[in-house]
N, C-alpha and C positions, 0 to 999 in steps of 0.2 A: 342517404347513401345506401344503396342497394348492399346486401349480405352476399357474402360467396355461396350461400345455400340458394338464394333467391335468383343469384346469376348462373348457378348450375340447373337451376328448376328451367329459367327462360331459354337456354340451351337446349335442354333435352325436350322441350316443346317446340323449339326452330326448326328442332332436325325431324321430329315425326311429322311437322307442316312439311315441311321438304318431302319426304318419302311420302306422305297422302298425295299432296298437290303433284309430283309424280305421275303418281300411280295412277288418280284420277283424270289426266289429261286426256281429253276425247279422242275416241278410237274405237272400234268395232272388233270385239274378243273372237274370233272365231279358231283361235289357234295357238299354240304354245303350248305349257306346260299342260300333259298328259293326252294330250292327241297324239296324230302318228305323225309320221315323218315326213310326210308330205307340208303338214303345215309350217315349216322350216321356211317352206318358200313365201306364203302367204305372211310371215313374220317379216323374212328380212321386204317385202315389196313393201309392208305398211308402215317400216319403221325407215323405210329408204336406205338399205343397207347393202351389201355383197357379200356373199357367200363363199365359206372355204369350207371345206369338208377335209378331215383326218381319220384315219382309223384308228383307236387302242384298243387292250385287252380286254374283250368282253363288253362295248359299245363303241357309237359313232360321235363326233362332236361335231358339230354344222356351227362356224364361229360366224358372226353377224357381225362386218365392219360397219358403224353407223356415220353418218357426216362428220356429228361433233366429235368422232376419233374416240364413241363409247364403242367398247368391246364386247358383243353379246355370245354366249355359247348354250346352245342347246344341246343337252346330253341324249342321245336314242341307243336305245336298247334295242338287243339281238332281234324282239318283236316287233319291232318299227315303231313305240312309243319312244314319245319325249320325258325322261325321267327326272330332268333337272335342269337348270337352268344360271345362269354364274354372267356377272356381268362385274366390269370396271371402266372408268374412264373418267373424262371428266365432267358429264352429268349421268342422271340416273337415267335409264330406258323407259320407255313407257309400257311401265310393269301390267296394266290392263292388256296390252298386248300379250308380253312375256308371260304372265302367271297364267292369262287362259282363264278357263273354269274356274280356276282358285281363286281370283281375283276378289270376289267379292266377301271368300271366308277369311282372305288375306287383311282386306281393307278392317274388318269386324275385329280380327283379334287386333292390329295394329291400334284402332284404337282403344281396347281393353285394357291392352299391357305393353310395357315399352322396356327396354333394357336402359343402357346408360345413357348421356346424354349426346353419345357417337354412335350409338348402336342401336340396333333394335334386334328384337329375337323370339321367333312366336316358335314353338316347339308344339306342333300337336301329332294323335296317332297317324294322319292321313297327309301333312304339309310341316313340311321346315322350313322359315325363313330365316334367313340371316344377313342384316343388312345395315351399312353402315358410310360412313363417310362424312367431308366434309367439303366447301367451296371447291370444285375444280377436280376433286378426287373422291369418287363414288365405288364402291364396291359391294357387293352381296351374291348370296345364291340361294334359288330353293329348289324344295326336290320332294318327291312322293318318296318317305321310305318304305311302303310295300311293294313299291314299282321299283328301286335300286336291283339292277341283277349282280345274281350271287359271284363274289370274287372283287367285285367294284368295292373302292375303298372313299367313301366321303370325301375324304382330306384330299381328295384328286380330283375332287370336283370345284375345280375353280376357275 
């Protein structure tokens, strides 16, 4: 009879195959996180999605309605970089898209270090991920904190 430590270990090993296999899904990176804002478009066409643009205080949000009815937003900055990135719904995005350039410093810490067995959480000087969920309900965001413009508060990054 398996241990409640042993069924929390198989857990938190489910969920980072989930976020890898993800993330890994073929796709061709040429846009997302920390390009400009053009490739908003080249996102939502690869990921088959439509586009809503809003304005807030001090950036732009381009939100990516996807098929499955996942929610993607891309955060851009006054200089037409993408600074961050925030997705929910009921599967994950195909983060090689969305993370961009990041993608592959993403996939390296994700398998290093893992948070709980719902979460994951890579915290470096140049990429934050935060990322979590379970069957049907996916959530996460990441974001260049040297690229957040000044006044932008994280916690509104979702």
């Amino acid at each position: 009879m398996p241990t409640s430590q042993s069924i929390a270990s198989i857990k938190k090993s489910l969920l980072a195959g989930a976020v890898l296999a993800a993330a890994l899904s073929p796709c061709i990176a040429d846009a997302g996180l920390g390009q400009t804002a053009s490739s908003v478009q080249a996102d939502a066409a690869q990921l088959k999605g439509s586009i809503k643009a809003t304005e807030q205080a001090g950036y732009q949000v381009q939100e990516i309605q996807l098929p499955s009815g996942t929610l993607v937003r891309e955060f851009v900055a006054p200089n037409g970089t993408v600074f961050a990135v925030a997705w929910n719904g009921p599967t994950a995005p195909n983060l090689r898209q969305t993370l961009g350039q990041y993608f592959d410093k993403f996939v390296a810490a994700a398998q290093a270090k893992h948070g709980d067995h719902h979460h994951l959480q890579i915290q470096q000087s140049d990429l934050v991920v935060q990322a979590g969920g379970r069957m049907r309900a996916f959530s996460g965001r990441a974001y260049l904190p040297q690229a957040v413009p000044a006044g932008v508060s994280i916690g509104d990054l979702r």
